[in-house]
C-alpha positions as CSV (number, residue, x, y, z in Angstrom):
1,X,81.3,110.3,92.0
2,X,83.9,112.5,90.1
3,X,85.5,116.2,90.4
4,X,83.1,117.1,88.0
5,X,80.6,116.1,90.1
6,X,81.3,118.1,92.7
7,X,82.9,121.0,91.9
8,X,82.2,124.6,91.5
9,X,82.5,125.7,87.8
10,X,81.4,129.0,87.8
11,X,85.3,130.3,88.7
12,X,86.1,133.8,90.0
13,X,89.6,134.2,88.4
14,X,92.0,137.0,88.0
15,X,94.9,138.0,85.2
16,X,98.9,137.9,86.2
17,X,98.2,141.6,86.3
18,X,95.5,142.2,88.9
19,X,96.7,144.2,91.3
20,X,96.8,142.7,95.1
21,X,94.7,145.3,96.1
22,X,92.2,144.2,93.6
23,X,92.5,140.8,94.2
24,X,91.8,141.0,98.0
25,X,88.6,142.9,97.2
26,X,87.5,140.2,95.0
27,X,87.8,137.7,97.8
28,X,85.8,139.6,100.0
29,X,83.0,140.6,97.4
30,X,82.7,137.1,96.6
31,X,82.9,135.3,100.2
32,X,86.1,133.1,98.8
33,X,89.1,132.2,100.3
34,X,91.1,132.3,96.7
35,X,91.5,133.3,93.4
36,X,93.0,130.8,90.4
37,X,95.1,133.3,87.9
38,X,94.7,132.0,84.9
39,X,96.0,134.0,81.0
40,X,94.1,135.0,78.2
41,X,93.4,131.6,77.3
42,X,92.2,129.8,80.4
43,X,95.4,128.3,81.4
44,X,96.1,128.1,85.1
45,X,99.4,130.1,86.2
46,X,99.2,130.1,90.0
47,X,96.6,130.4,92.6
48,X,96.5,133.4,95.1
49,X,95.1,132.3,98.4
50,X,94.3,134.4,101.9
51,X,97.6,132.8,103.3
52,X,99.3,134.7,100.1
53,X,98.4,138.2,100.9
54,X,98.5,137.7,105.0
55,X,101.8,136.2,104.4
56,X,102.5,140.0,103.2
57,X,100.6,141.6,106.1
58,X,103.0,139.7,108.7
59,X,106.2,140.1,106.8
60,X,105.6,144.1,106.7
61,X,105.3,143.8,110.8
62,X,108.4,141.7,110.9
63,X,111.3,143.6,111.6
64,X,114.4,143.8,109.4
65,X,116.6,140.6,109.1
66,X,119.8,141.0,111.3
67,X,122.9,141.4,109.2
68,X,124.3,137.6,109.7
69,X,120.8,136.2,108.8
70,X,121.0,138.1,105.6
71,X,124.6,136.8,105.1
72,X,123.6,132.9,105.2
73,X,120.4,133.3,103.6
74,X,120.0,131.7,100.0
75,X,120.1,134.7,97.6
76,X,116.9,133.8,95.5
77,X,114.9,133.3,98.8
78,X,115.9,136.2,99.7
79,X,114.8,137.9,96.4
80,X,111.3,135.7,96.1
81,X,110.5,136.6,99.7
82,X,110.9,140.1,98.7
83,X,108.9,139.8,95.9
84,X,106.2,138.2,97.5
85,X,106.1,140.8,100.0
86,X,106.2,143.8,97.9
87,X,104.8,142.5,94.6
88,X,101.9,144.8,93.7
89,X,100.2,141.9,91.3
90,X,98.9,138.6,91.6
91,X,102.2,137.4,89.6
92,X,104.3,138.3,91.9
93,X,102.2,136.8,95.6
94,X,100.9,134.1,93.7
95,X,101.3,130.1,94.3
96,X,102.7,129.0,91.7
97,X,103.1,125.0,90.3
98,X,99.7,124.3,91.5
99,X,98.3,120.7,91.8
100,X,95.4,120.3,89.5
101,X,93.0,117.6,89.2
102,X,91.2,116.0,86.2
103,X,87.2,115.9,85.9
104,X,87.0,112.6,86.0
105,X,89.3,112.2,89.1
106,X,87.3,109.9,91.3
107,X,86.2,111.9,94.7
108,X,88.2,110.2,97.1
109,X,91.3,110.3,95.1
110,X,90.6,114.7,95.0
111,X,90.6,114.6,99.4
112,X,93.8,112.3,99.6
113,X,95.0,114.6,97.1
114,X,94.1,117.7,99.8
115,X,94.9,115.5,102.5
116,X,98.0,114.7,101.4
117,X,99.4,117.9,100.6
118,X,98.0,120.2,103.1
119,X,95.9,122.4,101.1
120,X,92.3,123.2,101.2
121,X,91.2,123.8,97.4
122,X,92.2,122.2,94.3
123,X,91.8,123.4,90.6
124,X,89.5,121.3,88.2
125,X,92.0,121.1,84.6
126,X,91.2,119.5,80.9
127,X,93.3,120.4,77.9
128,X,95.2,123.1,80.2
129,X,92.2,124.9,80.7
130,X,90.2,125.8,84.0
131,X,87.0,123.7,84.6
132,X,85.9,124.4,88.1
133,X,87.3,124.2,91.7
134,X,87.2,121.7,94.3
135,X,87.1,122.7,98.3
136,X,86.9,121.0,101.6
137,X,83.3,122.6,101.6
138,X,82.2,120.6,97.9
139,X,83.8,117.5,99.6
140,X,81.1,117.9,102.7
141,X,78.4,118.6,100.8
142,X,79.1,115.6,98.5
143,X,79.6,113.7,101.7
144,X,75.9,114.5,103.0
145,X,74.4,114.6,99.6
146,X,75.9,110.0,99.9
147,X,72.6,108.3,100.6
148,X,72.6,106.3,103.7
149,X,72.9,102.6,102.9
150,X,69.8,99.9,103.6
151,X,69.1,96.8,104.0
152,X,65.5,97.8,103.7
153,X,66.1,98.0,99.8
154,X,66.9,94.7,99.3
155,X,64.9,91.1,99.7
156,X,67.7,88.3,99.5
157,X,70.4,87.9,102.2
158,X,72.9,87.6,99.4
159,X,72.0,91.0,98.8
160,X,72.1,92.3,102.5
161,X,75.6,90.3,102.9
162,X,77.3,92.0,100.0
163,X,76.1,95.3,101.8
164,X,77.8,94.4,105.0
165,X,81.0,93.3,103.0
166,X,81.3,96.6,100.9
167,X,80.8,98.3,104.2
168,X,83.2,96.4,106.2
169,X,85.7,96.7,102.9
170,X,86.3,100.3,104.2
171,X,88.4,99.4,107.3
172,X,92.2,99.9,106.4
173,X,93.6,96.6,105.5
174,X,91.0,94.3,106.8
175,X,90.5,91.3,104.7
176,X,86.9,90.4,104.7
177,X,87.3,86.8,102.7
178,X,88.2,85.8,106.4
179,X,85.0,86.9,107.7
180,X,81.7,84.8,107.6
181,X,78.2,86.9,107.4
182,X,75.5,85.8,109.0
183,X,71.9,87.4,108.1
184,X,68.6,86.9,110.2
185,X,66.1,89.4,109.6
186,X,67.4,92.8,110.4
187,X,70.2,91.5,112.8
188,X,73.8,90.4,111.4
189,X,76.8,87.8,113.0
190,X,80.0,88.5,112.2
191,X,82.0,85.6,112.4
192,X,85.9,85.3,112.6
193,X,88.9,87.0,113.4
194,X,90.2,90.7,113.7
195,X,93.6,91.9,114.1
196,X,92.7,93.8,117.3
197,X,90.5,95.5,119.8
198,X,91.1,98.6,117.5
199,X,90.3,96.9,114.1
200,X,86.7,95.5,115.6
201,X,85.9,98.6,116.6
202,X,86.4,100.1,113.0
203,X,84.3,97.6,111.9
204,X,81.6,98.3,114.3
205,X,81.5,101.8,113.0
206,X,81.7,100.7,109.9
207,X,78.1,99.3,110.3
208,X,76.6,102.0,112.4
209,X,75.5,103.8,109.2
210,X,73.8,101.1,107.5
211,X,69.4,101.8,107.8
212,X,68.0,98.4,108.3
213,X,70.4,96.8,111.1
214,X,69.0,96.7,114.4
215,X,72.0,94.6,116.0
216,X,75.4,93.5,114.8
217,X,77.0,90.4,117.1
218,X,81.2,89.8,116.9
219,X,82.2,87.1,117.1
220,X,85.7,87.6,116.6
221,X,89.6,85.8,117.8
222,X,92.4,87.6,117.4
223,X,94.9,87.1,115.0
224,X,97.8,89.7,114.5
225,X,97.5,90.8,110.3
226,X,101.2,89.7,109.6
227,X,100.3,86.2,111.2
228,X,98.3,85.8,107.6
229,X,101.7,85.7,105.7
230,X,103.6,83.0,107.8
């Protein structure tokens, strides 16, 4: 599955010259959380969030910066913070050197991309120009849309092991050619070893949302990971 996918293309968007005023009414009208600003052509400038404009609602509560703060402060801070806080257009509050994604991004690359930088929405780019958005929220619904794996769909227990493998493949740096599969019926043995109480449990849960398993059985030593490399 890819950004494309998933993500919203019908885009809300506002000009370098909205007004903030404008902008915050957008948001509100159209039950989102931010706005890309994009120019005449399509091209993606910045991207004015609710933490942008309540950023401006809690620096005009703030009381003035004592004279020996201003002293040390860095000069263009200084002069972007006071931009940002009395900037009357999206320009001037907006996020600017936004992350952007490709349409073919593979899903889970676009939520370690959010993951891994702390935001919560990421715009969808080709040839410069805005395709779509991706949120947390078109990352859960592609979540539930994932049908649930079966065994139930397949008749040979080649077929059912390579299940359990892909599944099992999931846990963080587990090496499954060290695992033996064992398939009776609708019940599976898991034979060999697992780095630690911790790891086998991963793997359990790793199963639990396979349809078609009534039991899984460990059978697992332990065997620290790095012991693999001596």
């Amino acid at each position: 599955m890819q950004a494309h996918d998933i993500m919203t293309p019908k885009v809300i968007t506002v000009e370098p010259t909205t007004t903030v005023e404008e902008v915050s009414h957008l948001m509100i009208e159209h039950h989102v959380s931010a706005l890309p600003v994009v120019d005449a052509e399509g091209t993606v400038l910045g991207i004015v969030s609710e933490g942008d404009l309540l950023r401006r609602v809690e620096g005009a509560s703030d009381h003035k910066k004592s004279w020996w703060l201003r002293f040390f402060a860095n000069t263009d801070d200084s002069v972007k913070e006071f931009v940002a806080l009395r900037g009357r257009y999206a320009k001037d509050v907006m996020t600017k050197n936004v992350i952007c994604v490709d349409p073919e991004m593979q899903v889970g690359e676009v939520a370690r991309i959010l993951a891994k930088n702390h935001i919560k929405r990421v715009p969808v780019v080709q040839d410069n120009k805005l395709q779509g958005i991706v949120s947390r929220a078109n990352l859960m619904h592609a979540l539930a849309a994932v049908p649930a794996r079966s065994l139930k769909t397949v008749s040979t227990d080649v077929e059912k092991r390579d299940i359990i493998l892909e599944a099992l493949s999931a846990v963080p740096n587990l090496n499954v050619s060290h695992l033996n599969v064992i398939i009776d019926g609708d019940e599976v043995e898991i034979w060999g070893v697992a780095a630690s109480n911790e790891e086998e449990n991963a793997m359990k849960i790793a199963l639990e949302g396979i349809d078609g398993v009534s039991k899984v059985n460990f059978n697992l030593g332990r065997l620290p990971g790095y012991a693999w490399a001596i």
